[in-house]
LOLUMGU-362589 format. One record per residue: residue in three letters; x, y, z of N, C-alpha, C in turn. Coordinates in steps of 0.02 Angstrom, whole numbers, plus 32768, in hexadecimal, padded with zeros to 4 digits. Example, Ala and Ser with C-alpha at 12.3 -4.5 7.8 and 13.67 -1.06 7.14 Angstrom:
BEGIN
ALA82947EE4818682677F1F818682947F5B8186 SER82827F90816282AC7FCB816582858002818A 
This chain:
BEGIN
UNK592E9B0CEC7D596A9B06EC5859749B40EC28 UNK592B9B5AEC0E593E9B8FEBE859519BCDEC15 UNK59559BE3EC3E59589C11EC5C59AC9C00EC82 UNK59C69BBDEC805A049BB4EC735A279BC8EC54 UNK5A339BB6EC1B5A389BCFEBE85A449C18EBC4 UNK5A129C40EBDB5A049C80EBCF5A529CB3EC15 UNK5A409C8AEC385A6D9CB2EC755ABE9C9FEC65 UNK5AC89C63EC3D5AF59C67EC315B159C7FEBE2 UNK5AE49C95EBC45B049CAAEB855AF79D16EB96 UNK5AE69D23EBD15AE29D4FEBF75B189D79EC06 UNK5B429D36EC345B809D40EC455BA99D4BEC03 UNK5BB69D31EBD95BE09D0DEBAA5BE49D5FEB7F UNK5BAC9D81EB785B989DBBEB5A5BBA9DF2EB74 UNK5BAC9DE9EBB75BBF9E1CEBF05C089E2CEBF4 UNK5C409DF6EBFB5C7C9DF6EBFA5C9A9DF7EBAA UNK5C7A9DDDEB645C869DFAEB385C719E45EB26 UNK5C439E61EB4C5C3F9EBCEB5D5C7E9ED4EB6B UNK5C999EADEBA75CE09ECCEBD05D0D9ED6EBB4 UNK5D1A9E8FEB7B5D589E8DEB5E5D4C9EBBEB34 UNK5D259EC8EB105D309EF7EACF5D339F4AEAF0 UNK5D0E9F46EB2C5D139F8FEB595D5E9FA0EB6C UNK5D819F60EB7A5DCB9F5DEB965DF09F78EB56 UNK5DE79F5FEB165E149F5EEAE15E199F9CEABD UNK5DBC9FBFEAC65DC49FFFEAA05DD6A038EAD6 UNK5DD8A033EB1E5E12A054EB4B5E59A04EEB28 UNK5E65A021EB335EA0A015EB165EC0A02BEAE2 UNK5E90A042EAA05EA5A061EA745EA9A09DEA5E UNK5E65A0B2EAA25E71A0F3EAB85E9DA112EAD8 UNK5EBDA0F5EB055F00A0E5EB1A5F33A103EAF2 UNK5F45A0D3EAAC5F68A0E4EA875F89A110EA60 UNK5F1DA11DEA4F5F29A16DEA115F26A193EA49 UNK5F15A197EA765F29A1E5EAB05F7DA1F6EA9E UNK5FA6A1B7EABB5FE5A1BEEABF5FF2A1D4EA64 UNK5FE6A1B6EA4F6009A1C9E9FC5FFDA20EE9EE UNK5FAEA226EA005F98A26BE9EE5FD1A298EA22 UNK5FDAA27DEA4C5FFDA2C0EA7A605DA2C3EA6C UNK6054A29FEA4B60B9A282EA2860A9A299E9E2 UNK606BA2A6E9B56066A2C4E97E6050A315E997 UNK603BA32AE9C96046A375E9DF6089A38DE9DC UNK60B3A361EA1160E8A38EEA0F6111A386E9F1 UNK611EA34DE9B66138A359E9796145A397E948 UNK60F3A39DE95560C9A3D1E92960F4A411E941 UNK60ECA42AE98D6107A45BE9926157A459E993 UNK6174A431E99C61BEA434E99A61D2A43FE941 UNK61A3A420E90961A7A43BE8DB61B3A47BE8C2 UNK6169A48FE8DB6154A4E2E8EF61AFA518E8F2 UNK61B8A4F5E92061EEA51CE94A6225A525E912 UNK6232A4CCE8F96270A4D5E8C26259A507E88C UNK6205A4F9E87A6209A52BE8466214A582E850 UNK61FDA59BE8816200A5D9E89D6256A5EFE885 UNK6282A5B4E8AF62CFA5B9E8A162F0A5BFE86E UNK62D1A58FE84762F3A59BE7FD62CBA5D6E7C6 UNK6295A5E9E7DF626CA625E7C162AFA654E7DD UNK62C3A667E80962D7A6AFE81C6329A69FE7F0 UNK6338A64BE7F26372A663E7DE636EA66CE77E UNK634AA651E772632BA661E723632CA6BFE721 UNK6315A6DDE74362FEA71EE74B6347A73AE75B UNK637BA738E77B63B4A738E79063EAA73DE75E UNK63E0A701E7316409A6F5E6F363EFA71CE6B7 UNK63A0A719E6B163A0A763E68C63A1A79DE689 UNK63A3A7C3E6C363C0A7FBE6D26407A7FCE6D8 UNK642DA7C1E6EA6494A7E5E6D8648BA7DBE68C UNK6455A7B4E65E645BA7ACE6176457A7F4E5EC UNK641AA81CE6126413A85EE5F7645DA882E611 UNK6467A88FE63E6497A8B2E64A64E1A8B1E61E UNK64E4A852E6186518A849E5E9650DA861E5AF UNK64CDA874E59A64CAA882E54964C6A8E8E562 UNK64BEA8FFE58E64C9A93CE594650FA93EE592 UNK653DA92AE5BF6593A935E5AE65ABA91AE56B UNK6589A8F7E54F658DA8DFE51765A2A928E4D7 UNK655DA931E4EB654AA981E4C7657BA9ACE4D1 UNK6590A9C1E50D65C1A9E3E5376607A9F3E513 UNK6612A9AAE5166653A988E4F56685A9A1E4AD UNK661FA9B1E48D663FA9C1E43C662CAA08E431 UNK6626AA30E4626629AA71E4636671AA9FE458 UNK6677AACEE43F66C7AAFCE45466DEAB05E480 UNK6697AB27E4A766AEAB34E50D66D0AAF6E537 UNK66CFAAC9E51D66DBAA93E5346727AA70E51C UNK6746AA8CE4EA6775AA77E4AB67A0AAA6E4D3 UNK679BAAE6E4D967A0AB21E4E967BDAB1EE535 UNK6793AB0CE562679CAAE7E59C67D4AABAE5BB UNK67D6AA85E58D67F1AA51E59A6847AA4FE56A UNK684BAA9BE5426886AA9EE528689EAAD3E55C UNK687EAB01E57C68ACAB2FE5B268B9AB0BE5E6 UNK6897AADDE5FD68B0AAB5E65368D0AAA3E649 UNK68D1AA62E5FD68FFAA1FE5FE693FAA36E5D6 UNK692CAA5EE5966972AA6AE5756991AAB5E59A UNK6972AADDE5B66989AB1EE5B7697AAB48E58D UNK694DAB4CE550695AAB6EE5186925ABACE526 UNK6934ABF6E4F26903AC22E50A68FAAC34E4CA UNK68C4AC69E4C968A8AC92E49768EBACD4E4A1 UNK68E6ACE9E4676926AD21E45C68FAAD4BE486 UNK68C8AD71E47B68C8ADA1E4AD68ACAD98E507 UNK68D4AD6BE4F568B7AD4FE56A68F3AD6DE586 UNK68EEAD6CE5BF6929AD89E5CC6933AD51E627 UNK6966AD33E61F698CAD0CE65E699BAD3AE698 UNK6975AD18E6DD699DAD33E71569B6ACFBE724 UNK69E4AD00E75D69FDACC6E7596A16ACF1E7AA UNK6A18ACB8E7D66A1CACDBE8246A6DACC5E844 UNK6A94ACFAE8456ADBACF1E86E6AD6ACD0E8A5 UNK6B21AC99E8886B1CAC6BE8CB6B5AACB1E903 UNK6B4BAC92E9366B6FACC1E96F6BBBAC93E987 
């Protein structure tokens, strides 16, 4: 009887082996899938950040530039410039060609 006994708390051992063998598959299972959906998260991150780095880099370079025309702006050559195109006006000693229509 003892050897009854023994064979059946044997079994009982054996298939509580399985289940817990089944369950930590199973959860291996799981974190595989989670780890490989937290990869490409990761890199699709990656990617946005790359994107918004260049456009960061993008917006500060037209920023310098704006502060170069900036500069530009409050110069004479520029005053000077923008009064011969737009008004017509000259320095007394310039002298106008001006091309015959036919």
């Amino acid at each position: 009887m003892a050897r009854a006994r023994r064979v059946k708390r044997r079994k009982k051992t054996s298939t509580g082996r399985i289940y817990v063998a089944v369950i930590m598959l199973f959860m291996i299972c799981v974190m595989t899938v989670q780890m490989v959906r937290l990869y490409d998260k990761n890199q699709d991150l990656k990617k946005q950040e790359e994107s918004l780095q260049s456009q960061v880099d993008e917006a500060n370079e037209k920023s310098e530039q704006l502060k170069e025309y900036e500069e530009y702006v409050g110069t004479d050559e520029y005053i000077e410039s923008e009064a011969s195109q737009k008004l017509g006006l000259t320095h007394d000693n310039w002298i106008i060609f001006k091309e015959k229509e036919d």
